[in-house]
C-alpha positions in Angstrom: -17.9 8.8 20.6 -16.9 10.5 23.6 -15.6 8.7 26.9 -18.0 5.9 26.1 -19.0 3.9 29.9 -18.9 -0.1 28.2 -17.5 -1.9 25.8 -18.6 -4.6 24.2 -16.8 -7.9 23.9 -17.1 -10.0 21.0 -15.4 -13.2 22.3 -16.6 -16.2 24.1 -13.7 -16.9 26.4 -14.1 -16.4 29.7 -10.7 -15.3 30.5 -10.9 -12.1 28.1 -13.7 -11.5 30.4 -11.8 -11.7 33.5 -8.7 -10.2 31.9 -11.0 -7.2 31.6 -12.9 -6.9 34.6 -9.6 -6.9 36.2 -8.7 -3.5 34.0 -12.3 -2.9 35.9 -13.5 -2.1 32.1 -17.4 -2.8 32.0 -18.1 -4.7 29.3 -21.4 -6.7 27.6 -21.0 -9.2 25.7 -21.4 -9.1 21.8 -21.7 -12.7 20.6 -22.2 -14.0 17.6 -26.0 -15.2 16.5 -26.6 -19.1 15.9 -26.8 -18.7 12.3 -23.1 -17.1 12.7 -20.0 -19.5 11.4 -17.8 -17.9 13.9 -15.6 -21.0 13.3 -14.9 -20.2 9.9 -13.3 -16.9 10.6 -10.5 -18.8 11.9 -10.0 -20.5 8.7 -6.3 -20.6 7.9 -4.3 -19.8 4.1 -2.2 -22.0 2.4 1.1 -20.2 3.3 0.2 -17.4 5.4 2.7 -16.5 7.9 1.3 -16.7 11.7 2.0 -12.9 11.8 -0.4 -12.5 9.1 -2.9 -14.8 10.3 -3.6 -13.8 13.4 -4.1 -10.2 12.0 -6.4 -11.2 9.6 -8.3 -13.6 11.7 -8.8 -10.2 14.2 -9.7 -7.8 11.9 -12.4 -10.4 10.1 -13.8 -11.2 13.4 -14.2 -7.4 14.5 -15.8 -6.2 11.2 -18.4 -9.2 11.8 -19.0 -7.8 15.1 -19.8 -4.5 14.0 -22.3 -6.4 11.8 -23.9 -7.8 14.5 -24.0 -4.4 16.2 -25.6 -3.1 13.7 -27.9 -5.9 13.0 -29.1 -5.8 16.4 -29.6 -2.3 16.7 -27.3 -2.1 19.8 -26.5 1.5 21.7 -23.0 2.5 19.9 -20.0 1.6 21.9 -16.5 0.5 21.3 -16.1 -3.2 20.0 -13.4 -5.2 21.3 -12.2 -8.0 19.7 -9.0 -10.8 20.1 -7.8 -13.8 18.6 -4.4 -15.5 19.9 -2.2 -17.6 18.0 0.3 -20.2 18.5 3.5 -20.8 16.2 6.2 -23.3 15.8 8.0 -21.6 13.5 6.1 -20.9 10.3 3.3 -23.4 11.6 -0.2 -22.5 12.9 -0.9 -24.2 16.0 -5.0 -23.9 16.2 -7.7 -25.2 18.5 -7.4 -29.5 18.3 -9.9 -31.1 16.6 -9.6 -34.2 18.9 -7.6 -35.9 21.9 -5.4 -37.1 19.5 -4.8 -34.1 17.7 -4.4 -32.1 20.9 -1.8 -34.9 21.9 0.3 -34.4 18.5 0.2 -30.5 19.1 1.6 -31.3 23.0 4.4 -33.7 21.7 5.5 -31.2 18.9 6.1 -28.3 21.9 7.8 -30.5 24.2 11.0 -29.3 24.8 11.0 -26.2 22.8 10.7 -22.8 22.4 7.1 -21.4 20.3 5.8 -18.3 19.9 2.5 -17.1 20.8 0.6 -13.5 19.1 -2.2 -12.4 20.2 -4.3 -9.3 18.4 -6.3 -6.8 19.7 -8.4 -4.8 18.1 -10.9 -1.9 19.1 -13.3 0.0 17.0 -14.7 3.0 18.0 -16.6 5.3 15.8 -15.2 5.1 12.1 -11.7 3.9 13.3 -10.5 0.2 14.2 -7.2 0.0 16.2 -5.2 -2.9 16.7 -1.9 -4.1 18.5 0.3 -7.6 18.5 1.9 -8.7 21.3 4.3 -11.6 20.7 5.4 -14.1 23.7 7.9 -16.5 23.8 7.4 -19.9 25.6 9.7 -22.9 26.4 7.8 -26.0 27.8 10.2 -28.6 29.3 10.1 -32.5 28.0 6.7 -34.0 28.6 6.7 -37.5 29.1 3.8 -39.0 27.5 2.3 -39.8 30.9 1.6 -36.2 31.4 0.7 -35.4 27.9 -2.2 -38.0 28.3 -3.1 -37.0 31.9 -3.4 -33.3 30.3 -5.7 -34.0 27.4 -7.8 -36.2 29.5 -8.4 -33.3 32.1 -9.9 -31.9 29.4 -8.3 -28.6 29.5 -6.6 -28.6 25.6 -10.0 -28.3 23.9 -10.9 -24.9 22.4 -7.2 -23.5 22.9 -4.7 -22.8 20.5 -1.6 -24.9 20.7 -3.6 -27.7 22.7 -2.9 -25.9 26.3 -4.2 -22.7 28.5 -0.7 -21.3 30.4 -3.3 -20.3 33.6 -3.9 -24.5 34.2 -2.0 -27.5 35.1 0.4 -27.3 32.3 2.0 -24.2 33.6 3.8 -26.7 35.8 6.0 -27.6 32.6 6.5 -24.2 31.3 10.3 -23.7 31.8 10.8 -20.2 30.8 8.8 -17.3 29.3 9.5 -13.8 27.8 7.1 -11.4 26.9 3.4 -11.1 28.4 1.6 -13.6 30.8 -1.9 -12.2 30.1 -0.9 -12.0 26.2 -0.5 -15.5 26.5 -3.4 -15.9 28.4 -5.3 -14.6 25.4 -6.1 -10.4 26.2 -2.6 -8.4 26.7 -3.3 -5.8 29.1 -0.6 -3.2 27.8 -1.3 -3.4 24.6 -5.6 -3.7 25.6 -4.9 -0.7 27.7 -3.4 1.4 25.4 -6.3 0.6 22.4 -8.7 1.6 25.4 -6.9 4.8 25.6 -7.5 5.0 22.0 -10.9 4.7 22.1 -11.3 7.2 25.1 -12.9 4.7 27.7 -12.7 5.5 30.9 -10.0 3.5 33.1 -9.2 4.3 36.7 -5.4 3.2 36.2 
């Protein structure tokens, strides 16, 4: 596959999107069929280190994409596929199940330090490539006033650790280290250099 002109995307958040079109990477979406348990891809080990996890969890979501590919009898292109991850020391902060939930994951980062990984992975032609990129975050004390306000707004469901660092609650982030757009879900170095990888074309 030579200096392919797309990708395709096999994610549903809209930020990955954006993340890419601002690389100015075209891209099609690649998502997954109704009879697809994309959910259960996610599933977590007894265990498993986040590290591990979120590695896993990557390369099990890209090899079903290149099912679907396949399956749908697609033109061939590189696949591009993330999942992001946030850990409080050895514990996996996923998507919340509920308001509650979401308000038990918000009250166990307030006032500390957690880590968030996301991996990327490409595949193009017989290879898969993938990069971590590990951030740091510290949120300040959140008062249980703004913890409520927050998962009311609606803006913890479907993100890992209960929050989304480009709404409201960056107002309570106190310090970070590493990369924004990482945290954001698609980090652009590390996106970039997979790109490279797979010889698409980038203006950069």
């Amino acid at each position: 596959m030579v200096n392919p002109d797309f990708i395709y995307l096999a994610s549903q958040s809209p930020r990955r999107a954006q993340l890419l079109a601002q690389l100015g990477v075209a891209h099609r979406p690649l998502l997954p069929d109704r009879g697809e348990n994309a959910e259960a891809l996610e599933e977590e080990r007894s265990g498993e280190p986040p590290g591990e996890y979120v590695r896993r969890v990557t390369l099990r979501k890209l090899a079903a994409a290149q099912r679907r590919l396949a399956r749908r009898q697609l033109p061939a292109a590189p696949i591009l596929c993330a999942d992001t991850t946030v850990a409080l020391g050895r514990r996996i902060l996923g998507k919340p199940e509920s308001d509650e939930h979401a308000a038990e994951m918000l009250r166990a980062l307030s006032g500390r330090t957690h880590r968030v990984m996301t991996a990327v992975a490409i595949s193009a032609g017989k290879h898969n490539h993938m990069l971590v990129s590990t951030s740091r975050v510290r949120f300040a004390e959140l008062s249980e006033r703004t913890i409520d306000l927050y998962v009311a707004s609606g803006e913890p469901q479907g993100k890992a650790g209960a929050y989304g660092i480009q709404g409201r609650i960056a107002a309570w982030i106190e310090h970070i280290e590493g990369s924004y757009t990482g945290i954001m879900g698609l980090p652009l170095h590390e996106t970039t250099t997979l790109l490279s990888r797979a010889r698409v074309r980038l203006d950069l």
